[in-house]
N, CA and C atoms as a LAMMPS dump frame, in Angstrom:
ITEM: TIMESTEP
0
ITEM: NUMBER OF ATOMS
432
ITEM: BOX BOUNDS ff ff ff
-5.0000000000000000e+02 5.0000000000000000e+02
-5.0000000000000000e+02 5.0000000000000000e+02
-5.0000000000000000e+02 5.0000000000000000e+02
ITEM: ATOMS id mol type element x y z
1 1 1 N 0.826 -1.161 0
2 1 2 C 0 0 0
3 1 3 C 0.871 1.223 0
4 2 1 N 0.516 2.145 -0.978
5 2 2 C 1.206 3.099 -1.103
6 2 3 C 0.234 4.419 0.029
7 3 1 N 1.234 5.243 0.039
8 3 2 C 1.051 6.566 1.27
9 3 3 C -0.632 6.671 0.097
10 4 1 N -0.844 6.711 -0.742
11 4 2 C -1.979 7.408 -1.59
12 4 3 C -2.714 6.502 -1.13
13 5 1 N -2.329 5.361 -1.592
14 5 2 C -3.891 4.418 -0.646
15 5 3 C -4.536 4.335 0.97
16 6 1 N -3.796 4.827 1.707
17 6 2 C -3.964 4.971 3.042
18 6 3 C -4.548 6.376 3.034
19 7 1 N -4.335 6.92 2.753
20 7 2 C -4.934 8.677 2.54
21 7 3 C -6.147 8.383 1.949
22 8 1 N -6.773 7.682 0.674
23 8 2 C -8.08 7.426 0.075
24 8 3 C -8.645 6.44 1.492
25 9 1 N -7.93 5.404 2.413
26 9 2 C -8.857 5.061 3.039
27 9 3 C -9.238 5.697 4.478
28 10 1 N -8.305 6.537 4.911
29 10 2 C -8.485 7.608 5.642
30 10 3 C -9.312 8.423 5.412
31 11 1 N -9.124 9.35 4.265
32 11 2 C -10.352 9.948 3.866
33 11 3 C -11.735 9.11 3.197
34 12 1 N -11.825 8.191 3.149
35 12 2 C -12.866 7.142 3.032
36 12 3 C -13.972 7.002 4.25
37 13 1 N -12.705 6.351 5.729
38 13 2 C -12.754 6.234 6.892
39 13 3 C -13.387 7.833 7.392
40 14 1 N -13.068 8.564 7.372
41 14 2 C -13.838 10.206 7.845
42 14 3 C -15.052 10.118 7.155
43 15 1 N -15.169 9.897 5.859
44 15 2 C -16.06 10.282 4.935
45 15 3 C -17.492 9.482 5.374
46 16 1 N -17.484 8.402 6.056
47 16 2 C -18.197 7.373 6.378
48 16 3 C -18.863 7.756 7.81
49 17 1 N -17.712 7.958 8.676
50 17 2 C -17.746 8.581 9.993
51 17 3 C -18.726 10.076 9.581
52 18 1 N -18.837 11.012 8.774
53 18 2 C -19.581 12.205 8.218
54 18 3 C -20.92 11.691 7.552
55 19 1 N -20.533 11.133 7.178
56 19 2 C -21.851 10.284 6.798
57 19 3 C -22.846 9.614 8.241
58 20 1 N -22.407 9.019 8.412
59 20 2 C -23 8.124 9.854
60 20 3 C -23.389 9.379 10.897
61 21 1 N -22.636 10.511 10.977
62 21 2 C -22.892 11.729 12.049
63 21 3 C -24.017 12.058 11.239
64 22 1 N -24.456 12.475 10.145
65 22 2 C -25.472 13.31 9.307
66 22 3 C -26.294 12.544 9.376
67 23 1 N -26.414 11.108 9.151
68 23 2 C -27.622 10.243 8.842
69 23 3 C -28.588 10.15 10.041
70 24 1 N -27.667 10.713 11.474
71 24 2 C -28.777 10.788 13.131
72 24 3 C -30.089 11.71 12.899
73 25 1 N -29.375 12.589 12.126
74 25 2 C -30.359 14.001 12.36
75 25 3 C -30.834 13.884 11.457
76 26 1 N -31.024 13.247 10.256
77 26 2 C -31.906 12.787 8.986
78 26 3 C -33.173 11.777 9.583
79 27 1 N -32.469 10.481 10.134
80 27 2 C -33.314 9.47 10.985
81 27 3 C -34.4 10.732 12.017
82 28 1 N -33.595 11.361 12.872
83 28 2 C -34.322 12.204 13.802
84 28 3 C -35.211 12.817 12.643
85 29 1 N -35.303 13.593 12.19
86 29 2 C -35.948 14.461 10.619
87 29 3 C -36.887 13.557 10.3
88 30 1 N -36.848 12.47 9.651
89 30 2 C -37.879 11.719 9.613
90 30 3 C -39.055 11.346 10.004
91 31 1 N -38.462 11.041 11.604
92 31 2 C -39.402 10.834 12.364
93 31 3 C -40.395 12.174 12.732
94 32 1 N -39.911 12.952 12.855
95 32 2 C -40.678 14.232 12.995
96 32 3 C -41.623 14.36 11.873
97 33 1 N -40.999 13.98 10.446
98 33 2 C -42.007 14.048 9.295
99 33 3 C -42.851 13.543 10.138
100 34 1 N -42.801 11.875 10.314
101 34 2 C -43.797 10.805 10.362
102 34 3 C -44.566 11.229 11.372
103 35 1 N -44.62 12.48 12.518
104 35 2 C -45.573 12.277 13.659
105 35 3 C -46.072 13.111 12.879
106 36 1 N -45.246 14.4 12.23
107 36 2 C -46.409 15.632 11.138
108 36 3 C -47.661 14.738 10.862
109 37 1 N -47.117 14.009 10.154
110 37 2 C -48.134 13.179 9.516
111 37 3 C -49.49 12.343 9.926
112 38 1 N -49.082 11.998 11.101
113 38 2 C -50.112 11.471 11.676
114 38 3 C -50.739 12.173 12.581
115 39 1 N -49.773 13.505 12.786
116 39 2 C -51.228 14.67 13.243
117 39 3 C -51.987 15.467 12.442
118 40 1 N -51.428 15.304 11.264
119 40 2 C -52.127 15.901 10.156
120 40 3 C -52.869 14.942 10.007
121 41 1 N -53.193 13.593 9.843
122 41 2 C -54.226 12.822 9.609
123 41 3 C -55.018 12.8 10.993
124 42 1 N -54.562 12.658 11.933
125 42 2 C -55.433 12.749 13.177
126 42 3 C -56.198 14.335 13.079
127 43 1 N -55.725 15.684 12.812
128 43 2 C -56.404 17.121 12.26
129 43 3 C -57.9 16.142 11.522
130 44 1 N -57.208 16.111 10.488
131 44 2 C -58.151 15.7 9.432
132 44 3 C -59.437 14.604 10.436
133 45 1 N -58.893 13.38 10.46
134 45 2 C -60.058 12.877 11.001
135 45 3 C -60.795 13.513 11.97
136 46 1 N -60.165 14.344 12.651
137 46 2 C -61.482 14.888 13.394
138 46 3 C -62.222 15.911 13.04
139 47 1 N -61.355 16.778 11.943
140 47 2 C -62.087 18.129 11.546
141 47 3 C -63.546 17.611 10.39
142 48 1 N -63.14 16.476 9.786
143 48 2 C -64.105 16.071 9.095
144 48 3 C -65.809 16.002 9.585
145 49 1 N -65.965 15.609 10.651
146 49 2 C -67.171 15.45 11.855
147 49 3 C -67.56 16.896 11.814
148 50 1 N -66.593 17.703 12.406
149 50 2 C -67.022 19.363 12.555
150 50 3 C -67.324 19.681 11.055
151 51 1 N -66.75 19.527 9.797
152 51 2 C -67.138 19.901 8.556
153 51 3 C -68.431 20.012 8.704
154 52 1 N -68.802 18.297 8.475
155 52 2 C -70.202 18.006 8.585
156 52 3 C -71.208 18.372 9.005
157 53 1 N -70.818 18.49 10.987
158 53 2 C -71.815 19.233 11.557
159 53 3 C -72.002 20.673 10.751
160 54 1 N -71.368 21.177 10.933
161 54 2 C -71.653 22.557 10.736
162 54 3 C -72.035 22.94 9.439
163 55 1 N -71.873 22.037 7.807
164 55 2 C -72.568 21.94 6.948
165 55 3 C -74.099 21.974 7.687
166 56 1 N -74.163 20.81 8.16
167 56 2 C -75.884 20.808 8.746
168 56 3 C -75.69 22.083 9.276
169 57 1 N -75.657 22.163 10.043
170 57 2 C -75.867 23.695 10.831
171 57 3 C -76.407 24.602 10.4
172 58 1 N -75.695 25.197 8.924
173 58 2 C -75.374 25.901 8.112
174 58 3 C -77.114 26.164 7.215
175 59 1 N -77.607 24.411 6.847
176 59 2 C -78.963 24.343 6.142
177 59 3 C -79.762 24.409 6.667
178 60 1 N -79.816 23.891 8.299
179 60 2 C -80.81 24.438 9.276
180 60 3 C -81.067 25.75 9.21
181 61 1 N -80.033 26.809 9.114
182 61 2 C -79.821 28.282 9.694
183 61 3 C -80.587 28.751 8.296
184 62 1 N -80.236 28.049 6.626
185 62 2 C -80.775 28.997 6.122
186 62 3 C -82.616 28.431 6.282
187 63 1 N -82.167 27.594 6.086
188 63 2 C -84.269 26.694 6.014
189 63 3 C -85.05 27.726 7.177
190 64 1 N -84.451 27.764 8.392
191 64 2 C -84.942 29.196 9.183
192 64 3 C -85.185 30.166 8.755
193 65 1 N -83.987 30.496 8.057
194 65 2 C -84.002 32.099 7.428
195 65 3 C -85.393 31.931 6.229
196 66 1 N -85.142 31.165 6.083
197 66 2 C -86.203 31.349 5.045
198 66 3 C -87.376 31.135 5.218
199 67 1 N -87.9 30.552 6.793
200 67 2 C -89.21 30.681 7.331
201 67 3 C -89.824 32.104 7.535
202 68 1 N -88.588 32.665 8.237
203 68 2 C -88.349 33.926 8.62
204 68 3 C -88.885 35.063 7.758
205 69 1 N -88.104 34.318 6.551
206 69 2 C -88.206 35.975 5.799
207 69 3 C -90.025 35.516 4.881
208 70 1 N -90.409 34.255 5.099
209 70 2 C -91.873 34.281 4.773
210 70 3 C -92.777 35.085 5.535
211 71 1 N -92.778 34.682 6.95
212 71 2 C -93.113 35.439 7.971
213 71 3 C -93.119 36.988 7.621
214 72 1 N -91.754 37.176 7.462
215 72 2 C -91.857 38.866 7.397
216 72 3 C -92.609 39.308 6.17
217 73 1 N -92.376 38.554 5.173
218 73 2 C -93.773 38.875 4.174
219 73 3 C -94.947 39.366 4.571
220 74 1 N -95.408 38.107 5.29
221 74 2 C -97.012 38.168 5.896
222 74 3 C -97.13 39.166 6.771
223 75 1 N -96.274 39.539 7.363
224 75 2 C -96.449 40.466 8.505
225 75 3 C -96.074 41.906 7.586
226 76 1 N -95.647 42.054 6.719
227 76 2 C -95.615 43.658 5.67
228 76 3 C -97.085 43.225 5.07
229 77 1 N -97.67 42.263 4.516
230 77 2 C -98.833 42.263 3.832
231 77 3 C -99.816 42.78 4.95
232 78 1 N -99.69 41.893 6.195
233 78 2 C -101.105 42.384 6.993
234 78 3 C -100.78 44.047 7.588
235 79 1 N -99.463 44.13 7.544
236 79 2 C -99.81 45.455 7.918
237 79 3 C -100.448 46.586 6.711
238 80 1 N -99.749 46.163 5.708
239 80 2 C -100.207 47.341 4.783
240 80 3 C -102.054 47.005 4.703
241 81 1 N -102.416 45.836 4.705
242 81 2 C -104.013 45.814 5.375
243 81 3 C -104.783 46.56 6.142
244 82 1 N -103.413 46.439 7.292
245 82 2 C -104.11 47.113 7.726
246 82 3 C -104.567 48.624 8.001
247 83 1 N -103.131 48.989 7.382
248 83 2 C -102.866 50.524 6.816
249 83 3 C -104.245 50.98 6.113
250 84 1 N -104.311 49.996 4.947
251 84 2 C -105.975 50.768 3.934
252 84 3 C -106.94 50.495 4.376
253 85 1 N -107.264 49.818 5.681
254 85 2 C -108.592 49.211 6.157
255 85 3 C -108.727 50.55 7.061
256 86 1 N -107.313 50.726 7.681
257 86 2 C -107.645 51.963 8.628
258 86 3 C -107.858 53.439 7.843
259 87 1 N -107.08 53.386 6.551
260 87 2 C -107.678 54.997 5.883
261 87 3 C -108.974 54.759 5.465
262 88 1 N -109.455 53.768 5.071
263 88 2 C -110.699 53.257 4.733
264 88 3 C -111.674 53.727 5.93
265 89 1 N -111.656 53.455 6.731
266 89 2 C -112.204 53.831 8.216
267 89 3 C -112.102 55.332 8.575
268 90 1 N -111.38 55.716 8.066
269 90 2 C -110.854 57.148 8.592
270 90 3 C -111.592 57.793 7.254
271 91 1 N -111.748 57.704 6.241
272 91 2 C -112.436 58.186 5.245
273 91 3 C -113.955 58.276 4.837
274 92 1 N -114.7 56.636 5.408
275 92 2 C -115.98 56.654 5.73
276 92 3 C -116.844 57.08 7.455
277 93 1 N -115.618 56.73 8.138
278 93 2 C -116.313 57.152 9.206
279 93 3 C -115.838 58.813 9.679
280 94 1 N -114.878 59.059 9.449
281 94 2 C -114.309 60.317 10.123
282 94 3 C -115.039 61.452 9.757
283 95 1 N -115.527 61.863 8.492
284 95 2 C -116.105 62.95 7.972
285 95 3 C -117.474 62.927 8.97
286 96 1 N -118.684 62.24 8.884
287 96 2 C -119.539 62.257 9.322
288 96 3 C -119.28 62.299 10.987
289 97 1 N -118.592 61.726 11.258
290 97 2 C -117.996 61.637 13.159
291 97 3 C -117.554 63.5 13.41
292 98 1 N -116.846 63.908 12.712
293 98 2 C -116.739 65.507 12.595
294 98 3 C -118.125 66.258 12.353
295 99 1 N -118.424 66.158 11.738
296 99 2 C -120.221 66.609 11.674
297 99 3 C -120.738 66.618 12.872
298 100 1 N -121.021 65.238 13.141
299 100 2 C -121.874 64.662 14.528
300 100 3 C -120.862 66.004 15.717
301 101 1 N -119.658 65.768 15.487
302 101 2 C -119.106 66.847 16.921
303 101 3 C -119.685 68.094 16.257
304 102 1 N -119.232 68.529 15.749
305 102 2 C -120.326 69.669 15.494
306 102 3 C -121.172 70.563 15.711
307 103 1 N -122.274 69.151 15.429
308 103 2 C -123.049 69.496 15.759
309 103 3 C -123.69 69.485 17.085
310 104 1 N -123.263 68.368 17.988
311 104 2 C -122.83 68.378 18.855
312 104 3 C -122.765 69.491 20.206
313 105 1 N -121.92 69.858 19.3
314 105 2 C -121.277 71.578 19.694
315 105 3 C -121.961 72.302 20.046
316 106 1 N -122.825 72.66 18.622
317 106 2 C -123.614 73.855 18.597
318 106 3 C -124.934 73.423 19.31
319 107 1 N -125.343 72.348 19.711
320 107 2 C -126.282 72.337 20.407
321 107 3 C -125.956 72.789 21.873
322 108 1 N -124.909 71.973 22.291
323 108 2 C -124.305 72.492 23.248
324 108 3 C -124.477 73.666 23.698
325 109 1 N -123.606 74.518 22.542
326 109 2 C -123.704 75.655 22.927
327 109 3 C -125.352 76.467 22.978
328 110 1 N -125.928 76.248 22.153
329 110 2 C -127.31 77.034 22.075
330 110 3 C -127.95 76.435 23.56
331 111 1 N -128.292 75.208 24.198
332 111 2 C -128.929 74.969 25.369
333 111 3 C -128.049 76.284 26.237
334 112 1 N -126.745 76.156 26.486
335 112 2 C -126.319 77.091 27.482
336 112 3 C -126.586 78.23 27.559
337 113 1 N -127.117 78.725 25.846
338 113 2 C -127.329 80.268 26.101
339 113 3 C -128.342 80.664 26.211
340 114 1 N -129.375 79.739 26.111
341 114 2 C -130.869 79.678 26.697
342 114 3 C -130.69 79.498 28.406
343 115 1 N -130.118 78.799 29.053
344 115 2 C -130.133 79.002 29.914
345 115 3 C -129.231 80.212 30.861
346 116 1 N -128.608 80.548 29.954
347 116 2 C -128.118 81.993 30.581
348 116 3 C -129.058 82.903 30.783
349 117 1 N -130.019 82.716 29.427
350 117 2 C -131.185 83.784 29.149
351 117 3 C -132.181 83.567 30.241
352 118 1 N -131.739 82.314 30.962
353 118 2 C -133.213 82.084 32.118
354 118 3 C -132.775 82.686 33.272
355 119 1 N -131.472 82.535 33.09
356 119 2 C -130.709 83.197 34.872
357 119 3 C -131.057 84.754 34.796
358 120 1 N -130.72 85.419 33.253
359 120 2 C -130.828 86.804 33.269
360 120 3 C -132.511 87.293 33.711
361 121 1 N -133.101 86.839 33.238
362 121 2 C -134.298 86.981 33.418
363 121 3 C -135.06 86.819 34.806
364 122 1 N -134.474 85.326 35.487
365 122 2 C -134.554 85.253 37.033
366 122 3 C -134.207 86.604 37.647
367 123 1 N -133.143 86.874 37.096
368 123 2 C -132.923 87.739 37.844
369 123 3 C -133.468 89.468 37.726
370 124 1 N -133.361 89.485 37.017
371 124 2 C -134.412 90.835 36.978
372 124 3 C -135.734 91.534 37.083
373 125 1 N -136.055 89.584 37.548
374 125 2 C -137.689 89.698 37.817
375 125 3 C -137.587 89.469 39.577
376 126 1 N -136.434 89.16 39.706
377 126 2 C -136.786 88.828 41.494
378 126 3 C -136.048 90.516 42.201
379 127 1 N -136.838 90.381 43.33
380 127 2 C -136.773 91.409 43.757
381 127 3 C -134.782 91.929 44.583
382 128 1 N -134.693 93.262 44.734
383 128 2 C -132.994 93.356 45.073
384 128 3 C -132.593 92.779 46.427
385 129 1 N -131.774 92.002 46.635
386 129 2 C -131.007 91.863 47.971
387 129 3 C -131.695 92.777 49.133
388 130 1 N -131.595 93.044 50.56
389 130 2 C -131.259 94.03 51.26
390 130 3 C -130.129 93.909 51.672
391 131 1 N -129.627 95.485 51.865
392 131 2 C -128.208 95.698 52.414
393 131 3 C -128.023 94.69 53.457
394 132 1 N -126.759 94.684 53.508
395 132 2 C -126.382 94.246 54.975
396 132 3 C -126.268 95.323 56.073
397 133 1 N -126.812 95.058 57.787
398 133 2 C -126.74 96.033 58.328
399 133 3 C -125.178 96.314 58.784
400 134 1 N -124.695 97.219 59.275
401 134 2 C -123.725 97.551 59.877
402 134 3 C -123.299 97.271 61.288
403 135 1 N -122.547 97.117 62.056
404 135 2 C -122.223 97.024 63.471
405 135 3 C -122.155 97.944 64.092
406 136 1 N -122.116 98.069 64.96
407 136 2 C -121.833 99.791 65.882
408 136 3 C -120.231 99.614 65.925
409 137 1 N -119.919 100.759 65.631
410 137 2 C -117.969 100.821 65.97
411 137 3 C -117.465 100.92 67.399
412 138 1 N -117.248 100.154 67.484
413 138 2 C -115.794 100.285 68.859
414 138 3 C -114.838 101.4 69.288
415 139 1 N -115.263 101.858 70.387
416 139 2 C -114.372 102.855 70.859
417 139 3 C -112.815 102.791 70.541
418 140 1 N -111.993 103.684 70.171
419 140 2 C -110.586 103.697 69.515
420 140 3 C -109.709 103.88 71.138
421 141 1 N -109.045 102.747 71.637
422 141 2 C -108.715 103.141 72.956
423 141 3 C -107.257 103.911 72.574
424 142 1 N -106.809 104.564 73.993
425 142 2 C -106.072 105.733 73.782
426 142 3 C -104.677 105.15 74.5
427 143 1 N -103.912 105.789 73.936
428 143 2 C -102.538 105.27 74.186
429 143 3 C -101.751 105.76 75.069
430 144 1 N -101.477 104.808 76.548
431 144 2 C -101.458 105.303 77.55
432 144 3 C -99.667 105.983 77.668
């Protein structure tokens, strides 16, 4: 063996030894893939369930919504019902209901002024008050 062949197996011998040091932390590397992996599949299997649910969830919430927004239909229809039933009301009954006060009124008023006319008349046919009498005054006592 020449000095050159001992040097190729020397540097052979290191090269192997560099090798074997690198291949720990590759093995280690690996394994880390391999747990990625099976928490990424363990993620997955469980997120799949929550997908699901909450798909449902999701068709419940609109099938609601969409009861909902029937509802609110019916409830703008009956109101605007009831909107023209009430100008309707306010148009046949209100005019004549204003009249009736009215008239109302003026009866009102005419009984009262007949009977004012009875008080005036009471009174000018009944005879006047008499005065009231007076007291006798009290001596002003004097200041001693």
């Amino acid at each position: 063996m020449t000095g050159g062949d001992i040097a190729g197996l020397i540097a052979a011998g290191v090269f192997a030894v560099l090798v074997g040091l690198l291949a720990i932390p590759l093995v280690k590397l690996g394994g880390v893939f391999d747990q990625t992996r099976d928490s990424i599949k363990d993620v997955s299997d469980g997120i799949t369930p929550i997908l699901n649910e909450s798909t449902v969830t999701v068709q419940e919430a609109n099938k609601q919504l969409a009861r909902v927004d029937a509802i609110t239909r019916n409830v703008e229809e009956v109101t605007g019902n009831v909107s023209s039933l009430v100008a309707l009301f306010a148009a046949s009954v209100g005019g004549p209901l204003i009249k009736l006060a009215s008239f109302s009124a003026a009866v009102r008023a005419g009984i009262l002024s007949f009977r004012a006319a009875d008080r005036v008349a009471d009174a000018a046919s009944s005879k006047p008050a008499p005065k009231p009498t007076r007291s006798p005054k009290k001596p002003k006592r004097s200041a001693h």
